[in-house]
N, C-alpha and C positions, 0 to 999 in steps of 0.2 A: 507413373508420375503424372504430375499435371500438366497440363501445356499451359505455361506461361504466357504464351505470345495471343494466346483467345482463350480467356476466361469463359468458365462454362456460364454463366451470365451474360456474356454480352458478347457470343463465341458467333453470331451471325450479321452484331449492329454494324451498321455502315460506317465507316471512321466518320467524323463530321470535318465541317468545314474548314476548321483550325486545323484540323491534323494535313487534312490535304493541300490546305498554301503552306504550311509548316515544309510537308514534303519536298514541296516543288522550290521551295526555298532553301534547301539544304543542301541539294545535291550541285549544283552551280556555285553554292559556299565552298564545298568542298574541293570539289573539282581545281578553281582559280586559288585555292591554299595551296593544292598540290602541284599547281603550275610555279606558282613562288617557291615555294621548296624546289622545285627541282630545279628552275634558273638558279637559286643559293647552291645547288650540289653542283652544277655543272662550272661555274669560276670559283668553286675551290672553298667556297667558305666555310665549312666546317674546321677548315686548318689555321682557322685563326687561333693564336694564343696555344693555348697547349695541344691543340689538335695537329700543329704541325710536327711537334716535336712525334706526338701517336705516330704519326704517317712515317715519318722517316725512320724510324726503329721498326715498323712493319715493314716497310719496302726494304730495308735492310736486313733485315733477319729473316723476314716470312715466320713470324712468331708474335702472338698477342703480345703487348706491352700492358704488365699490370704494374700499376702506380699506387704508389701509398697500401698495397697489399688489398687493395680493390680488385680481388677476383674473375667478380662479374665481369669487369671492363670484356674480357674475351668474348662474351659472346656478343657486345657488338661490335666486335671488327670482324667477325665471323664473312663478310663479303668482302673485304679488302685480303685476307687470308686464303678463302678462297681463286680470287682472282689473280693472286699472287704463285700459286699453282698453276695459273692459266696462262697467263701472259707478261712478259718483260717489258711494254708497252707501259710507262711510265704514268702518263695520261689517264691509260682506262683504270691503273690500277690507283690513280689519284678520283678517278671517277668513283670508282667501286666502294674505296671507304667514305666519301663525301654522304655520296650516295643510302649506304648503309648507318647513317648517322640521320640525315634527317629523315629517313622514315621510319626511326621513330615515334616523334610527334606526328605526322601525319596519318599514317598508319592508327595510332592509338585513337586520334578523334573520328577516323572512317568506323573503327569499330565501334565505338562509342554511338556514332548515330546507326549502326547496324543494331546495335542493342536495344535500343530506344525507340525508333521508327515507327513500329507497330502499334505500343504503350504508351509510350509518353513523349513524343517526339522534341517538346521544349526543354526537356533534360540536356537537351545537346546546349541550349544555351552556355551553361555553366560550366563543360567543356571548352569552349569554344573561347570563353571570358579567361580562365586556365591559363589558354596557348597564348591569348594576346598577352598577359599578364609576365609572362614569361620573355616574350619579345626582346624586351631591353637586356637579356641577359646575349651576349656574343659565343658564348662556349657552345659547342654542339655536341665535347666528349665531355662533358661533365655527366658523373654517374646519377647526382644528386637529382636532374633534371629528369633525367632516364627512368628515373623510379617513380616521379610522379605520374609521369604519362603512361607506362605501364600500369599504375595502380590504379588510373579514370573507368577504363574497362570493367574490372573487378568490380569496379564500387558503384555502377550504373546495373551490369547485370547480378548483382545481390539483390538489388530493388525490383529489375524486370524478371530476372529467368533464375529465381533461385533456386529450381526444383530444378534446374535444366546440370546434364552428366558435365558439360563443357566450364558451367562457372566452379564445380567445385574440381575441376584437372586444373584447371589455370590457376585456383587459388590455392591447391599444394603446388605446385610449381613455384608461381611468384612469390609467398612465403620464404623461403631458403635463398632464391634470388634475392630480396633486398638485403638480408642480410652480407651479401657478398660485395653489394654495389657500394653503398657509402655508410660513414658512420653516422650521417644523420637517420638512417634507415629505419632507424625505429620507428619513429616520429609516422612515418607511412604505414606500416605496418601497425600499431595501435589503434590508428584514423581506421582502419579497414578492419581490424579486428571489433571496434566499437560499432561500425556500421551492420558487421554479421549481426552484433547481437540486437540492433537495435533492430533488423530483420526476421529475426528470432523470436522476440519476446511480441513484436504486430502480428504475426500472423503465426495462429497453435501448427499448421503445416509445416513452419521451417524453423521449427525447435532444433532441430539436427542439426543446424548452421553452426549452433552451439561451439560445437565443436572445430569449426571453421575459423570459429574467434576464437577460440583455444591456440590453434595453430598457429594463428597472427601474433598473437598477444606472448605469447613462446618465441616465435620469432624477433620480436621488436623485443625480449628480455633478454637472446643472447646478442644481438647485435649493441643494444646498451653495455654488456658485460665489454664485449668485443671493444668499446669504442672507448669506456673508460679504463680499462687495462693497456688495450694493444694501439691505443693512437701515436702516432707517429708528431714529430717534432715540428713538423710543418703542420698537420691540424690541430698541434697545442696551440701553437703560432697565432692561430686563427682567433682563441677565445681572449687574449692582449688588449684590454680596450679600444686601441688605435684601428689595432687590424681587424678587429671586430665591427667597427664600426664601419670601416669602408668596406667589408666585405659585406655588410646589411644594405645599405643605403645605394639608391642609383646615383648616377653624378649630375644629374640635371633637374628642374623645377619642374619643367613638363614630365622627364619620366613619373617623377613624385606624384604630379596629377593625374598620370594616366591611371596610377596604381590607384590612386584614391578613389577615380572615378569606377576604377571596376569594381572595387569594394562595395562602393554607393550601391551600381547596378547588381552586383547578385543579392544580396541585401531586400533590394527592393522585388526583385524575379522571386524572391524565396517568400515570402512575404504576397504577392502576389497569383502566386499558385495556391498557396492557403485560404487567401482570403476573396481565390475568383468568383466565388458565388455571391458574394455581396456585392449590391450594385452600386451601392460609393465608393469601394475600392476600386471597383472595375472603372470609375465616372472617372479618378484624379489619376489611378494608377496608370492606366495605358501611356495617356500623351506625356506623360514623366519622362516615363523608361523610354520612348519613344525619341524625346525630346534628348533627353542627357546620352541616349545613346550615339548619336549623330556626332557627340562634341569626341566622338572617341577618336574618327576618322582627321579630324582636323587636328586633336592631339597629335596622332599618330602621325601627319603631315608635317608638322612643327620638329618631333623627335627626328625623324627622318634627314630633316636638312640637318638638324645638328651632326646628327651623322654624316652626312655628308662631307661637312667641313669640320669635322675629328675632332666634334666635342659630344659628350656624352657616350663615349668609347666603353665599356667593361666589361671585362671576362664576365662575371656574374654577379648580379646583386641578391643577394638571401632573400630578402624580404619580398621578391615579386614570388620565391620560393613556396613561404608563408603565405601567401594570397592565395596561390594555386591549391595548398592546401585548405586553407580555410573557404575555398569554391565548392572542394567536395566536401565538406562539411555541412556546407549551406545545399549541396544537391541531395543528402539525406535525411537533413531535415525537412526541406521540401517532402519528399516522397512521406514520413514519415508524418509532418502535419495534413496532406492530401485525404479527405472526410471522404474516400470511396468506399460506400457502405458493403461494397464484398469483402473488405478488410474482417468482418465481424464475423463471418460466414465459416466455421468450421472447415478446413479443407480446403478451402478456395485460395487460388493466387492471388495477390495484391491486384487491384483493379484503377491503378494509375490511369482511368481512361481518358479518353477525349472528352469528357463530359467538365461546363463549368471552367473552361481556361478565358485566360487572359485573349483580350479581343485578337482576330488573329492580324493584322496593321499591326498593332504592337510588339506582336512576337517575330513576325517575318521582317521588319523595318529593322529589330534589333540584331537579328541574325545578320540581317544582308550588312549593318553599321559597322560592329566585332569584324563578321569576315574582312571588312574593306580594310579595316586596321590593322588587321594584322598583314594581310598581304603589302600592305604598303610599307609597313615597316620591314617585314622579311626582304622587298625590292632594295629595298633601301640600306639597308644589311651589305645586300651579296652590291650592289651598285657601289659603294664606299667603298667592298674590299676588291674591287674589278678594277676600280681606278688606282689601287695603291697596288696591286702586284702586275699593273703596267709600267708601273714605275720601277719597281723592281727589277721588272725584265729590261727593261731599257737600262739601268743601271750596270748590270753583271756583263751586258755584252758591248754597250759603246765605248769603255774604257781600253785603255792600251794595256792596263798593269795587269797581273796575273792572278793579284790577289790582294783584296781589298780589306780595310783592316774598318770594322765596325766597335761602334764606342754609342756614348750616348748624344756626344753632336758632331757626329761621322759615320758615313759620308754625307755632303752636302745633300744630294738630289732627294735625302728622306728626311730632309728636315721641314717640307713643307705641312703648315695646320693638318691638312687631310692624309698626312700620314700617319698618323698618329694609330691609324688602326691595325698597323704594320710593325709598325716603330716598338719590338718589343723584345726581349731576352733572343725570341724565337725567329725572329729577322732571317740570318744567314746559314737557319735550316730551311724555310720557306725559299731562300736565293734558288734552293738546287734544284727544290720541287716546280716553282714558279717560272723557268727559263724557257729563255727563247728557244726555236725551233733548232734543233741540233743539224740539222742541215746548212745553217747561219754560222754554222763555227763555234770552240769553245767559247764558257764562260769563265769569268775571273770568281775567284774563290772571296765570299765576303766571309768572314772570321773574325770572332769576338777576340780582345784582348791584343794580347802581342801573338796572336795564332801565327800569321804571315810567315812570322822571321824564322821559324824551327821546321818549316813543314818537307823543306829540301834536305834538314838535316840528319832527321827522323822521319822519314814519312809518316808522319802524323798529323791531323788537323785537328786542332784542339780547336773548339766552338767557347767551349767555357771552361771554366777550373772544372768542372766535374763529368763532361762529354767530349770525349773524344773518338776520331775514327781513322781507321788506316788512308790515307790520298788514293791509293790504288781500289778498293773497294769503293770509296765515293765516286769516283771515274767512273767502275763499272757500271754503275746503278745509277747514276744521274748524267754520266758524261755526256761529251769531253769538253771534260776540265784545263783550262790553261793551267801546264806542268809550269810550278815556281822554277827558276833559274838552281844551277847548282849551286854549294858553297865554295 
């Protein structure tokens, strides 16, 4: 097979100047994303919104929790599982699945620029636009999510290394995988089935991909099957007008801008890598992208405080969904308008090279913009939910009562604006997880409903009409718990 990574054409040329501030601008992007991510893993914030409910059915059972018959879900809790075999250590095992959630997205974009690096290192752009795009959404166990960022890799290395034994392991692999993780799955799988072939039909060496998009496009037909027979009542739920709409739309003007502006920006990147041999592209295009890139950082400064003070709060918005994918849309077309005359050459591997890019000020300005923005908001993320599960803790252990009864305006201390990221069905699962240092003495049980009144009569804590847990088991695994009074 060929070697992808050096073209027998250009299998000696020097990278040029663009690739190498490209480089050296990549790796300090990187790095300071994965420093945000891991501040967001270590106060907990993956367990926002439905991730806490994940958490506390894993630390209780030591067994993946699959939802909505979303299979996949297992294998990412696969380190909160493990560590669950390791340690009683509540903390590390809150660490563990945090942890094993946002890397994730980080993980996918390290790969992504390992892919790229060599070849076309401004591919990582439109990765990069992806994750900020994604930002406004707060979920971190959504499967929906998980499958985009798994599938950037795929869809980077079909354009760079498609000769290469690794892209075609991972692409039977990830194949069967989306089908497991959600019912929009197809939707990814077709994207990447259409990119094989569009990789197939540029260059006569990787006709065989053929069959790569066979696989995808087989994939995205049973999880279609899958999604229109076997969906569940909660993601009929979804397609309701009402509910459809709030789950498309973010809840704020700036988010709506931020999205817009990423649109704008790959748009114009795609478009730009096309047309970098022309010298009036290159004359209006650079300070553009340069220009509107900058405003992303100040967006994302804006969103941030909103969050702060608990507006522009939500589990997920679909449509930064749709963005993400229509980024990698825009990174194949890229690749596939890119005039590298080895493309024509019998045999030869796609010749994405350094030759003919956008000035490199423009591309490294735009890099360094995205990373800022997304770090920022990622801070701003885990900073919002740092300050509301202080509140929390302070809540469960300064009161006198044993067991505190949660509603939607009770108790007092979480009705403030900036709780609102807290403030949710999932509240008085996060109490158990979220508590003060057990050397500080028990806490009081927060419980949805009329939980309180039955828990001495039954030992049972009922959380909702449909969760319920033994008191003695909750003790054991999150205590100690102030025991309710007898009857």
């Amino acid at each position: 097979m060929n070697d992808c990574t050096q073209p027998p054409t250009a299998m000696h040329a020097p990278a040029s100047p663009v690739a190498r501030r490209l480089r050296r601008a990549a790796v300090p992007a990187l790095l300071l994303i994965g420093l945000g991510y891991g501040i967001a893993a270590l106060v907990g914030l993956p367990l926002f919104g439905d991730g806490g409910h994940y958490f506390v059915m894993v630390a209780m059972d030591g067994a993946p929790l699959i939802s909505q018959g979303r299979v996949g879900a297992a294998l990412l809790q696969v380190p909160a599982l493990l560590a669950w075999r390791l340690t009683d250590d509540l903390l590390l095992l809150r660490h563990a699945f945090a942890f094993g959630y946002v890397l994730i997205p980080w993980l996918s974009l390290c790969a992504c620029w390992w892919l790229v690096r060599a070849r076309a290192p401004w591919l990582l752009l439109f990765a990069l636009l992806s994750l900020l795009a994604l930002q406004i959404n707060f979920s971190a166990v959504s499967e929906l999510l998980a499958s985009l960022a798994l599938a950037w890799p795929l869809a980077l290395a079909l354009w760079c290394h498609p000769d290469r034994d690794g892209t075609w392991a991972y692409g039977l692999v990830l194949a069967p995988l989306l089908v497991l993780l959600h019912p929009l799955g197809f939707l990814v799988a077709w994207v990447l089935a259409l990119s094989a072939l569009a990789v197939a039909y540029r260059g006569s060496a990787h006709r065989a991909l053929r069959w790569l998009a066979a696989w995808f496009g087989l994939a995205g037909l049973v999880r279609l099957g899958w999604t229109l027979v076997g969906s569940t009542s909660y993601e009929r739920g979804r397609l309701q007008p009402e509910s459809a709409t709030h789950y498309l739309l973010p809840d704020s003007s700036a988010q709506l801008a931020l999205l817009a502006l990423v649109a704008l920006l790959g748009l114009l990147l795609m478009l730009g890598l096309w047309r970098a041999r022309s010298p009036a592209v290159r004359r209006w295009l650079a300070p553009v992208l340069l220009g509107l890139g900058w405003f992303l950082p100040l967006l994302a400064l804006l969103i941030g405080a909103e969050f702060l003070v608990g507006t522009g709060v939500k589990l997920k918005a679909a449509l930064s969904v749709v963005l993400g994918l229509g980024l990698l849309v825009l990174a194949s077309l890229a690749c596939w308008l890119e005039p590298g005359p080895t493309w024509a050459a019998p045999g030869v591997p796609p010749a994405m090279a350094v030759r003919g890019a956008l000035p490199a000020r423009a591309l490294t300005g735009l890099i360094a913009a995205v990373s800022a923005a997304i770090l920022i908001l990622v801070l701003a993320r885990a900073g919002a939910w740092w300050t509301a599960t202080r509140a929390l803790i302070n809540l469960t252990i300064d009161t006198e009562a044993t067991c505190l009864r949660y509603a939607a305006n009770t108790p007092y201390g979480l009705q403030w604006p900036w709780m609102v990221i807290i403030d949710d069905w999932v509240v008085p699962l996060n109490a158990l997880v979220f508590r003060a240092d057990p050397a500080l003495g028990p806490i009081a049980l927060l419980v949805g409903g009329d939980g309180c009144e039955g828990i001495a009569a039954t030992g049972m804590v009922h959380f909702n009409s449909w969760l319920a847990r033994p008191f003695a088991d909750l003790d054991a695994r999150f205590g100690p718990l102030r025991h309710p009074p007898g009857p």
